[in-house]
C-alpha positions, 0 to 999 in steps of 0.5 A: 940692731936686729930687723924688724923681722927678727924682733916681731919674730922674737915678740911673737916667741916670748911673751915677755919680751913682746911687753917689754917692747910695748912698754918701750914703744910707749915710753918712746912715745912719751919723750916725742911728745915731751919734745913736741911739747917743748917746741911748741912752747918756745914758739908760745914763749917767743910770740909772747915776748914779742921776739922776731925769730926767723921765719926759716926756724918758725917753720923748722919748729914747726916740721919738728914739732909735727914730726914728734906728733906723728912719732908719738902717735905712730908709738902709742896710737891709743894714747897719741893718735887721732884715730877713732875706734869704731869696734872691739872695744869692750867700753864702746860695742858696737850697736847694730839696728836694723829697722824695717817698714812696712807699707800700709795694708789695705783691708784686702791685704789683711783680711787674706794674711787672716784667713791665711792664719785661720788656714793654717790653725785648721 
């Protein structure tokens, strides 16, 4: 098995093998989740039945199954991860509002930025 150097370096040399690569990341992704998915219904089927399973398995199952769950979501982040994207995503820009008040004027204040004006027009 080549190092993670070498593979990022051959990712980055040829374009095709860095999608061949994504494509097995997300199909990686996809048999995790279809065993977490597993675990977590024969947990789901034992409760129902009313079957007295260990509680050493009830926790083995429920690492394994939060294991699977990070797996998947370290895999394909967008499809599995619960991060949210906050930028650079074409669908959702990001807004930026800037808003700035102003405090009231008195009549002074305003009657000096108007002369100032007329000043100015002269």
């Amino acid at each position: 098995m080549p190092s993670a150097v070498t593979v990022h370096a051959w990712e980055n040399e040829n374009p095709e093998f860095l999608k061949q690569s994504v494509r097995a990341r997300e199909d990686a992704a996809e048999v995790y989740e279809d065993q977490r998915k597993e675990i977590t219904q024969e947990l789901i089927n034992a409760g129902l039945s009313g079957e007295d399973l260990p509680r050493g398995k009830v926790e083995a199952l429920k690492a394994a199954a939060q294991e699977l769950a990070r797996s998947a979501a370290n895999h394909a982040p967008k499809r599995y991860g619960n991060k949210v994207s906050i930028g650079g995503d074409p669908d959702n820009p990001i807004k930026h509002e800037v808003k700035q008040e102003l405090p009231p004027l008195t009549v002074e204040q305003v009657l000096e930025i108007a002369r100032m004006k007329y000043d100015e027009d002269e």
